[in-house]
C-alpha positions in Angstrom: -11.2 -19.4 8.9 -10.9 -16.2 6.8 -10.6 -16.3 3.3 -6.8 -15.3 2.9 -5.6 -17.7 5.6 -5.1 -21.0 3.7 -2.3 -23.1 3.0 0.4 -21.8 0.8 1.1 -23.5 -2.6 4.0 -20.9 -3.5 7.2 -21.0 -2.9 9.8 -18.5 -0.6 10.4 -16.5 0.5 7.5 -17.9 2.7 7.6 -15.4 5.7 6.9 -12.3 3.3 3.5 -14.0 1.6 2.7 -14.9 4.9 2.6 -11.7 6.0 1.1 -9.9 3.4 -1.9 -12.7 4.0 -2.2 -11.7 7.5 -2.1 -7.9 6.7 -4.4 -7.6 4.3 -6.6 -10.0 6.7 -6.2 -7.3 9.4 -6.6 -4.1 7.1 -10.0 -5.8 6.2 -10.9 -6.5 9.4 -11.1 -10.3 8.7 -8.4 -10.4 11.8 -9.7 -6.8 14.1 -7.6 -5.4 16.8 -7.0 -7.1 19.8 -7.1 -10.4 17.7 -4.3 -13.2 19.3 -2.1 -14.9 16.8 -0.8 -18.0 17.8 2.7 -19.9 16.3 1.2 -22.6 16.0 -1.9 -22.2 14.7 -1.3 -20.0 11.9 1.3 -22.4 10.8 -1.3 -24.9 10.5 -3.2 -23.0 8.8 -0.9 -22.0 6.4 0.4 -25.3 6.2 3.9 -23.9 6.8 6.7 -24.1 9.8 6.7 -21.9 12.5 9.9 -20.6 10.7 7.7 -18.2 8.0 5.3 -17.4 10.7 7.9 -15.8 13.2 9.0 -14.2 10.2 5.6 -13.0 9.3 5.1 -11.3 12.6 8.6 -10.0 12.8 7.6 -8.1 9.7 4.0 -7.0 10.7 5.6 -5.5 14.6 7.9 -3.3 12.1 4.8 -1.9 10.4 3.0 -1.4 13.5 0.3 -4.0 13.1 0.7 -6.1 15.5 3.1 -5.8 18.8 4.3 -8.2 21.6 2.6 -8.6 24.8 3.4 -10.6 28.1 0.6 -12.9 26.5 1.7 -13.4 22.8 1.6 -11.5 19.6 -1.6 -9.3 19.5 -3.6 -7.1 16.3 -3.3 -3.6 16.6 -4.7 -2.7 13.7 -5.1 0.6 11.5 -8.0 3.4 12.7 -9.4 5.7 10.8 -6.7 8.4 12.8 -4.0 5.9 11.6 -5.0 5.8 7.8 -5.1 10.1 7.7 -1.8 10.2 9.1 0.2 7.2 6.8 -1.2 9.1 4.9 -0.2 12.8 5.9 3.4 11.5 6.2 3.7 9.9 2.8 2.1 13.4 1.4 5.3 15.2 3.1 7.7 12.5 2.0 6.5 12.3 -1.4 6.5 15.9 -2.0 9.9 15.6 -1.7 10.7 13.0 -3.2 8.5 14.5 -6.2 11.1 17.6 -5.9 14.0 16.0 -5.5 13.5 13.7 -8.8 12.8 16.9 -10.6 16.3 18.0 -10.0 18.0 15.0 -10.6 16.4 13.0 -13.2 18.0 12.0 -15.9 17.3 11.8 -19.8 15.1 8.7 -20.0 14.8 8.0 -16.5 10.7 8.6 -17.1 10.2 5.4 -19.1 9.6 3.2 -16.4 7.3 6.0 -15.2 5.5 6.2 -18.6 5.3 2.3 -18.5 3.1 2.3 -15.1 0.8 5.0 -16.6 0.5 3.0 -19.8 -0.3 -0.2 -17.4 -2.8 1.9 -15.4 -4.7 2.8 -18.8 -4.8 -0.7 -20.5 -6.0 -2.7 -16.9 -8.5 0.7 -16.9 -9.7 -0.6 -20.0 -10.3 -4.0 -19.3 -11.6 -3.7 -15.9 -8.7 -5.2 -14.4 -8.6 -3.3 -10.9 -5.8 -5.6 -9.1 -3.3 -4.7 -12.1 -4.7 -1.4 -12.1 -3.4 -0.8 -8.3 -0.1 -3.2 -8.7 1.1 -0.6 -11.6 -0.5 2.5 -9.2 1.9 1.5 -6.8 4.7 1.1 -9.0 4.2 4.5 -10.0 5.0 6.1 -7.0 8.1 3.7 -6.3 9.5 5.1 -9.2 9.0 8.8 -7.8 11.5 8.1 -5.0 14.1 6.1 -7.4 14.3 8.8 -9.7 14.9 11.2 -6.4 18.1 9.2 -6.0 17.7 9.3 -2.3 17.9 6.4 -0.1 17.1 7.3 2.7 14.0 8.4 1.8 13.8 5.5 -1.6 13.9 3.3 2.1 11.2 5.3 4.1 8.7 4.5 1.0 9.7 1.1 1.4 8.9 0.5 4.5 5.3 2.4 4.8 4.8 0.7 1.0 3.2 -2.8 1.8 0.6 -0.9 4.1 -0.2 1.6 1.5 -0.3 -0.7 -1.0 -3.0 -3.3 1.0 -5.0 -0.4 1.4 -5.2 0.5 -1.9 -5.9 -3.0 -3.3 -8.9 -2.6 -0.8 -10.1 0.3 -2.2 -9.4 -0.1 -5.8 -12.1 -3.2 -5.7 -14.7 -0.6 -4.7 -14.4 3.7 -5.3 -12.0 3.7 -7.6 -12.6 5.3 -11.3 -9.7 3.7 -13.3 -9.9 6.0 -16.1 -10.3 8.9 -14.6 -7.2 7.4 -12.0 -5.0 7.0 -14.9 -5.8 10.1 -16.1 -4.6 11.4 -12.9 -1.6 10.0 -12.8 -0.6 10.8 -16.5 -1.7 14.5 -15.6 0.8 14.7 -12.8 3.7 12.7 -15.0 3.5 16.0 -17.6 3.7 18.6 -14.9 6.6 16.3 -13.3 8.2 15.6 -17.0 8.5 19.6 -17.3 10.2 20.6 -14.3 7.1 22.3 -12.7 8.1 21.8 -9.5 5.0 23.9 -7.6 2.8 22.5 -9.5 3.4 19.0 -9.8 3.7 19.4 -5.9 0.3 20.6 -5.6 -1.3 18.0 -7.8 0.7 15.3 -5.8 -1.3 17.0 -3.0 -4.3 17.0 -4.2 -4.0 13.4 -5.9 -3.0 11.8 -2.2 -5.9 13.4 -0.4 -8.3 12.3 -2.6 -7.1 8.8 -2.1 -6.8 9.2 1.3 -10.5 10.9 1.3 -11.2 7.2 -0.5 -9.7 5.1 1.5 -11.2 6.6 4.7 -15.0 6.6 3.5 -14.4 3.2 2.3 -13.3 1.7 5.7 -15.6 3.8 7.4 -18.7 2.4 5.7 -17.0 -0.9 6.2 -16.3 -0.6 10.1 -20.1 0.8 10.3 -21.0 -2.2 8.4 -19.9 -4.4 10.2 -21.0 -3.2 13.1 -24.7 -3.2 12.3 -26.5 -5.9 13.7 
């Protein structure tokens, strides 16, 4: 049994902690493509009804995870192709998002901003890499609230517990906080002053770098664990 498949302590909404279990077990290969996941069986090991597991699923076939066969609910997975392009679409989502919020941010609607970049430096500090990426990700969130959009405020949500799995991955492993942080403070300025060209192209160049990171690390993970 793999490490994040236990019985669950917490309480609901069940089906969601479920599922973030079971993707983070597939993003780190713990559960690889191809993989069968029975009702039943992950219910007992969760210790839950088959209620939060249906639920679980339901929410992983949505993020393209897993999918229905004639045979049961089967591991898709994410491949190396799959990372570079979540990753190519959030860079064209979040550029415009990043413009967008530019034009229509109001006085004061940077604090909560600020806040994650404050968050990033003090878990930097301390070593702390899972707040480190918890505030990371709450960072960008706040790029497409402040873009006032929903439509694409709802995209973001919907790629963001993938995104966010893979970077609590890599966080534990590539990542310089300080010099993260420092990233992410750098872009807040050119974003603060209305530079829309350039906060665009150090949103680009921020993103490819982590996708750059997340890639290598997976890679050297998939050849890793394919070694004999």
């Amino acid at each position: 049994m793999v490490s994040t498949i236990s019985p669950i302590q917490q309480q609901v909404p069940l089906g969601a902690i479920v599922a973030q279990r079971l993707r983070l077990a597939i993003v780190r290969g713990d559960l690889p493509a191809g993989s069968r996941l029975v009702e039943d069986t992950l219910a007992e090991q969760f210790g839950v009804s088959r209620g939060p597991i249906r639920d679980a699923l339901r929410i992983l076939d949505t993020e393209g995870l897993v999918e229905s066969r004639k045979r049961g609910i089967f591991v898709i997975g994410l491949s190396m192709d799959e990372i570079s392009d979540l990753y190519a679409l959030r860079e064209s989502i979040e550029s415009l998002a990043v413009t967008l919020a530019i034009q229509r941010a109001e006085p004061g609607e940077w604090t909560t901003t600020e806040e994650c970049v404050d968050e990033m430096r003090a878990a930097a500090a301390r070593g702390d890499r899972e707040a480190f990426g918890a505030a990371d990700t709450r960072f960008h969130g706040t790029l497409y609230a402040v873009s006032k959009h929903r439509r694409l405020h709802d995209l973001w949500h919907q790629y963001e517990p993938i995104l966010a799995t893979l970077l609590e991955e890599t966080v534990h492993v590539n990542t310089d906080l300080v010099e993260s942080a420092a990233d992410h403070d750098r872009l807040l300025g050119l974003i603060s002053a209305g530079d829309t060209d350039a906060a665009v192209a150090e949103l680009h160049d921020h993103l490819r770098r982590s996708a750059d990171t997340m890639i290598a690390t997976f890679s050297a993970a998939a050849a890793a664990s394919a070694t004999p």
